[in-house]
N, C-alpha and C positions, 0 to 999 in steps of 0.2 A: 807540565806545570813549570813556571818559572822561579827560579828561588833566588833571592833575594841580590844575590850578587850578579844575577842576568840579568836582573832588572835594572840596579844600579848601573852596571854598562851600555845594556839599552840607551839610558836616558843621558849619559852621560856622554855618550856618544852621539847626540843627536845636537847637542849646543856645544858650548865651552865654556867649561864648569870652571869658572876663577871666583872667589870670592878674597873679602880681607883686602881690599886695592889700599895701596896708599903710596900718593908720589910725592920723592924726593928731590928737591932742585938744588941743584949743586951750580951757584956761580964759578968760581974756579978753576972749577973742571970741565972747560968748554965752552958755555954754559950749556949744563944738560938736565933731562928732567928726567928720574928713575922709574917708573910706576913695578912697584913691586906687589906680590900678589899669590895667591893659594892657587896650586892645580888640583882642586879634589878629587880628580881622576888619578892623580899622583898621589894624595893623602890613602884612598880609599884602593888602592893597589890595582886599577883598573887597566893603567897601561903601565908603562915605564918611561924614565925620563931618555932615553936613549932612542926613541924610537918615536918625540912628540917633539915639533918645532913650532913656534909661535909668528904667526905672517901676523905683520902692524902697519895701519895706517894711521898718521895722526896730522891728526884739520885744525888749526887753531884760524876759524871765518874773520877773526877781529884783527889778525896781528897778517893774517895772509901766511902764515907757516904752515907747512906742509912738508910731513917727512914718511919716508915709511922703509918697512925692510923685514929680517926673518933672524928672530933670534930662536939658537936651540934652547931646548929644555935644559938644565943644570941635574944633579943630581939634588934629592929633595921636595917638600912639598915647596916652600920657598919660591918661589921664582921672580923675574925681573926682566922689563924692556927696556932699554937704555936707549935716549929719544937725544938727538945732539941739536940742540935749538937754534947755534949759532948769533944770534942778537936777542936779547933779552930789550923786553921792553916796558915801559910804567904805562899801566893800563888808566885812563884819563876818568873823572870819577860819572859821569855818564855812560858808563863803559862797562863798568865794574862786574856785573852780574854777568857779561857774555864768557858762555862756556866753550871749552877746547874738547872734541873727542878724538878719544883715540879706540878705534875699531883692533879689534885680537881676534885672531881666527887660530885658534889649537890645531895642528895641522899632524895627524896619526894616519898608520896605518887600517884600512877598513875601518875608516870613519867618515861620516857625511856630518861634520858641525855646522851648526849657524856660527856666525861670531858675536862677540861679547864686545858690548860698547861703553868705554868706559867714560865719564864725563870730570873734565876739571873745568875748574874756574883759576884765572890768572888773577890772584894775591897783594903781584907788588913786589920788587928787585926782593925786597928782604924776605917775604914769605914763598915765592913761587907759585907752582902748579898746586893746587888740591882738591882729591877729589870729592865730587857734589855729588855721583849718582853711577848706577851701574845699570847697565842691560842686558839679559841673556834671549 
């Protein structure tokens, strides 16, 4: 019989449980975009931050940007990808609704995740990235 915490691993293990997305665009600094975000595998004591590192791809089809790379886990439920844009651009109002995704694969030991797809919409120099939708 499985009790409740093997269940939760189970399943937690089998995608990548991020909920709470929300990104940050920092002109200034770079320009970069933050997507910050819950590991409920971290919340729910499932793994450890020490032993989970986050593989990112991120497509923005409208602007042609394309980044990607492997941030570790922090200590915390908290976590964060930090995306370096390089050019910032003013989305034309025809335009407006094309989305950016950005693909998260939780990457632990004896785990086989799917990844989680996160979706933004580009805003506008003043507002930036934010996100529209999530997928597990």
């Amino acid at each position: 019989m499985f009790t409740a915490d093997k269940t939760v691993a189970h399943w937690y293990g089998q995608v990548t449980p991020i909920e709470n997305a929300e990104a940050i665009t920092s002109i200034t600094e770079g320009p970069t975009v933050e997507l910050r975000f819950d590991d409920l595998g971290l919340r729910d004591g499932v793994w450890e931050a020490g032993e989970t590192s986050y593989v990112w791809r991120f497509e923005d089809d409208h602007s042609g940007l394309r980044r990607r790379g492997t941030t570790p886990a922090r200590p915390g439920v908290r976590q964060a990808v930090r995306i370096e844009l390089g050019v910032l651009r003013d989305a034309a109002p025809a335009q407006r609704d094309a989305t950016a995704a950005l693909h998260i694969l939780a990457v632990r030991p004896n785990a086989s995740t799917r990844e989680a797809i996160v979706y933004l919409r580009w805003e506008g120099r003043t507002s930036g990235y934010r996100v529209v939708g999530l997928k597990h």
